[in-house]
C-alpha positions as CSV (number, residue, x, y, z in Angstrom):
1,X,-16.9,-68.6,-31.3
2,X,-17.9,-71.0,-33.7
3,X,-21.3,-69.4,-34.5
4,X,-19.5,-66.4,-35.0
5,X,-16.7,-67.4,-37.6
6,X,-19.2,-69.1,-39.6
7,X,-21.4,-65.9,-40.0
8,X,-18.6,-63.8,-40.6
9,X,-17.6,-66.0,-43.6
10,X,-20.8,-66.3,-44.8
11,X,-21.2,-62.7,-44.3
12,X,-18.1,-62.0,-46.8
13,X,-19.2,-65.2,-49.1
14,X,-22.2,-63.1,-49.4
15,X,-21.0,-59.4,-50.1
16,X,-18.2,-60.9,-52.7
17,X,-21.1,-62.9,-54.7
18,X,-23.6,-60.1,-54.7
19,X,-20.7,-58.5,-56.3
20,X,-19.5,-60.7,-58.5
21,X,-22.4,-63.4,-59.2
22,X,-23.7,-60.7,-62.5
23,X,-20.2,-61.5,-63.8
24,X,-19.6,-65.1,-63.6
25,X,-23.4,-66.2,-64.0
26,X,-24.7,-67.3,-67.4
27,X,-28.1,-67.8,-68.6
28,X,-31.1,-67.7,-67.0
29,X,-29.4,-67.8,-63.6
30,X,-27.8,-64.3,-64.4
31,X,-30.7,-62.8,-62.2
32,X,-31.4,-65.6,-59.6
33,X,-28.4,-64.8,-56.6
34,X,-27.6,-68.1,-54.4
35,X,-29.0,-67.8,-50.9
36,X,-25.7,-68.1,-49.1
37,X,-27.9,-67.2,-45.9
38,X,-30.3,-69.6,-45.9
39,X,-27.8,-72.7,-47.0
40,X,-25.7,-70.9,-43.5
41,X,-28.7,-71.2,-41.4
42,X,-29.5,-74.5,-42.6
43,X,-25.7,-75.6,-41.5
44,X,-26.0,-73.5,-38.1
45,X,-29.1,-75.4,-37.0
46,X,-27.9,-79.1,-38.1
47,X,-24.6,-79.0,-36.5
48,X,-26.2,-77.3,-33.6
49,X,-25.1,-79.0,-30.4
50,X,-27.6,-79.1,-27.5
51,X,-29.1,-75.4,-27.8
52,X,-30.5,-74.1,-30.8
53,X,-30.4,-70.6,-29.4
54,X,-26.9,-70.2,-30.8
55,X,-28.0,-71.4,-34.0
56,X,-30.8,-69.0,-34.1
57,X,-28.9,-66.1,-33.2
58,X,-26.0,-66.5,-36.2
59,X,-28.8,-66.9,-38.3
60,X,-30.6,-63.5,-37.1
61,X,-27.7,-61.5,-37.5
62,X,-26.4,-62.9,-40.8
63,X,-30.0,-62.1,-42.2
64,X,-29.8,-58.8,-40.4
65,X,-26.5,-57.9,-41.9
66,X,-27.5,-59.6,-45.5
67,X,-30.9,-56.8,-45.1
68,X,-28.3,-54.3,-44.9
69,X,-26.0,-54.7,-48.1
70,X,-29.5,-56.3,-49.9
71,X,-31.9,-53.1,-49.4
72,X,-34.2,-55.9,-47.8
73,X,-36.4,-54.1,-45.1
74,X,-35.2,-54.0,-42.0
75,X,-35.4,-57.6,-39.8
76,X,-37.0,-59.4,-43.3
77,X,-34.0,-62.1,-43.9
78,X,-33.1,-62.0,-40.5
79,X,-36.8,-63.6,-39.4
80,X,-36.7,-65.6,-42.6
81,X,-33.5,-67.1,-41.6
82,X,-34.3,-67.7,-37.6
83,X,-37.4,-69.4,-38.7
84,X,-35.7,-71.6,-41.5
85,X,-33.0,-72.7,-39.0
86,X,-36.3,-74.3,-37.0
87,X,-37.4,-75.5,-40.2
88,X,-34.6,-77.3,-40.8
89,X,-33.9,-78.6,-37.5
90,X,-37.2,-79.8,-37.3
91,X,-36.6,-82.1,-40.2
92,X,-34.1,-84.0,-39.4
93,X,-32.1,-83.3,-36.5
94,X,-29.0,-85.7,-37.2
95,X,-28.7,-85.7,-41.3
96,X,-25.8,-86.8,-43.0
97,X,-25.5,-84.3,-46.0
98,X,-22.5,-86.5,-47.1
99,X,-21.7,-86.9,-50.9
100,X,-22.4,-84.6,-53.8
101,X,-26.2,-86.1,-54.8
102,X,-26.9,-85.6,-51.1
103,X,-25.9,-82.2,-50.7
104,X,-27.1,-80.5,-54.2
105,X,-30.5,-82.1,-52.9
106,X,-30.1,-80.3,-49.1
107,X,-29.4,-77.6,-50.8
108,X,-32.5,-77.2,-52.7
109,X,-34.2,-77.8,-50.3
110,X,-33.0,-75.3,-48.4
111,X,-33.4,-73.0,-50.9
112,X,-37.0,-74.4,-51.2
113,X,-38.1,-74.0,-47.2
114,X,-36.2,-70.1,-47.5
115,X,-38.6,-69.4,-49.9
116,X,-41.7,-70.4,-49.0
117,X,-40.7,-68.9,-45.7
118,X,-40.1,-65.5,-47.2
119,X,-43.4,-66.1,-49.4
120,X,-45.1,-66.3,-45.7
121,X,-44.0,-63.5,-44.0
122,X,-44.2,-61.3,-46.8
123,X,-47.8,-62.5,-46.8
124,X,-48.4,-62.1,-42.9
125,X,-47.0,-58.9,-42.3
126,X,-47.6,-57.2,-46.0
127,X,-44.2,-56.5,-47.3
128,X,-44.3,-55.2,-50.2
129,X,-43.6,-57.5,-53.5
130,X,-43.7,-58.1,-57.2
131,X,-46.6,-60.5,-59.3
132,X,-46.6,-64.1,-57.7
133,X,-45.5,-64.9,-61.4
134,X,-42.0,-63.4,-61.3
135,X,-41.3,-64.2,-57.5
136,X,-42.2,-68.0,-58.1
137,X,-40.0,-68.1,-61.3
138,X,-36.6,-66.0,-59.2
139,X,-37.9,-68.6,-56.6
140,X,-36.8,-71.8,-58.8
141,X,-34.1,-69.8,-60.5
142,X,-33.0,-69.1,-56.9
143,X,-33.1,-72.7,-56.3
144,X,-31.1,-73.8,-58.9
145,X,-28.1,-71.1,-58.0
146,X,-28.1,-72.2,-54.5
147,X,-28.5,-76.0,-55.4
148,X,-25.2,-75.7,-57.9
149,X,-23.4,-73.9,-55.2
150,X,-24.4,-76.1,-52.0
151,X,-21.5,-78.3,-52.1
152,X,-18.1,-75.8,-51.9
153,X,-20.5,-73.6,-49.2
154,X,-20.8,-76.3,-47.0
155,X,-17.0,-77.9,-47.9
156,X,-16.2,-74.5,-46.2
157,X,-18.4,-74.8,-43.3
158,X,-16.9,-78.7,-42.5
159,X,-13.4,-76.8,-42.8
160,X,-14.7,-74.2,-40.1
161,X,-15.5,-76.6,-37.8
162,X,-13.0,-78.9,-38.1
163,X,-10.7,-75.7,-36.9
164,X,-12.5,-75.8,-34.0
165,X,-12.8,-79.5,-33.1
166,X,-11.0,-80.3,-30.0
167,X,-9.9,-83.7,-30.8
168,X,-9.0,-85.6,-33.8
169,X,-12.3,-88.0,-33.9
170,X,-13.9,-84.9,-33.5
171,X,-12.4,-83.2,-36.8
172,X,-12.6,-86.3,-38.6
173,X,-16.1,-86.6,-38.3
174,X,-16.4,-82.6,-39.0
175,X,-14.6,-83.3,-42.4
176,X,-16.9,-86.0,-43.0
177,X,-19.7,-84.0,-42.3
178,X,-21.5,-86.0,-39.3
179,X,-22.5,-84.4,-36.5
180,X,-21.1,-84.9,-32.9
């Protein structure tokens, strides 16, 4: 239940900033989107309990539905995503993204492992893509966008889960951002 709240929040997060991040964005990060989906599978496989499985399968079908509204081929972000949520959990298993420092750095590198993720499969299974010029430059773009908007993205997900928290400790140490 929890899996599937957080995806379906990311899943609108994700539809309202495609929409709206050519409007609010300045600069030079007008054409780099934030990768809401990768800083969601990040958050699904740290707070992960004692499966991963569940972890891996929000992640799938966020990328899946993200492939959808993002003209993606089919399964592209949704194996990107199931392989960064191992990624990530194979870091650091208990990290306390706590504090802003802290959590602009998760983010980018978040943003980071996505990337060369998506840089990989697109290699191994020849998808289709632009010069290696103009992916690595959206690439640090892209890190930038998802580093600045790392902290309210996981505020949200710490809110999400200290809705479902069965006791007070437990919400307490969701709001902090430490893992059970």
């Amino acid at each position: 239940m929890r899996v599937g709240t957080i995806v379906f929040v990311a899943y609108l997060a994700c539809v309202v900033v495609a929409a709206a991040w050519r409007i609010v964005a300045f600069g030079p990060l007008h054409d780099a989107v934030p990768d809401l989906g990768a800083l969601t599978a990040a958050y699904l496989g740290l707070t992960s309990r004692q499966r991963i499985a569940p972890a891996i399968g929000g992640a799938v079908v966020l990328g899946y539905l993200i492939d959808l509204i993002s003209g993606a081929p089919a399964g592209f972000l949704a194996l990107v995503y199931g392989l960064t949520v191992l990624v990530v959990r194979a870091v650091q298993q208990r990290i306390y993204v706590r504090g802003l420092p802290m959590t602009i750095a998760f983010s980018a590198f978040v943003a980071l492992a996505a990337g060369l993720v998506a840089f990989a499969v697109r290699a191994t299974f020849a998808v289709p893509h632009g010069e290696w010029s103009i992916a690595l430059r959206n690439l640090a773009l892209v890190i930038v966008a998802t580093a600045v908007t790392g902290p309210l993205v996981w505020r949200v997900f710490r809110r999400i889960d200290a809705a479902y928290a069965r006791t007070h400790r437990e919400r307490d140490a969701a709001l902090e951002g430490l893992t059970p």
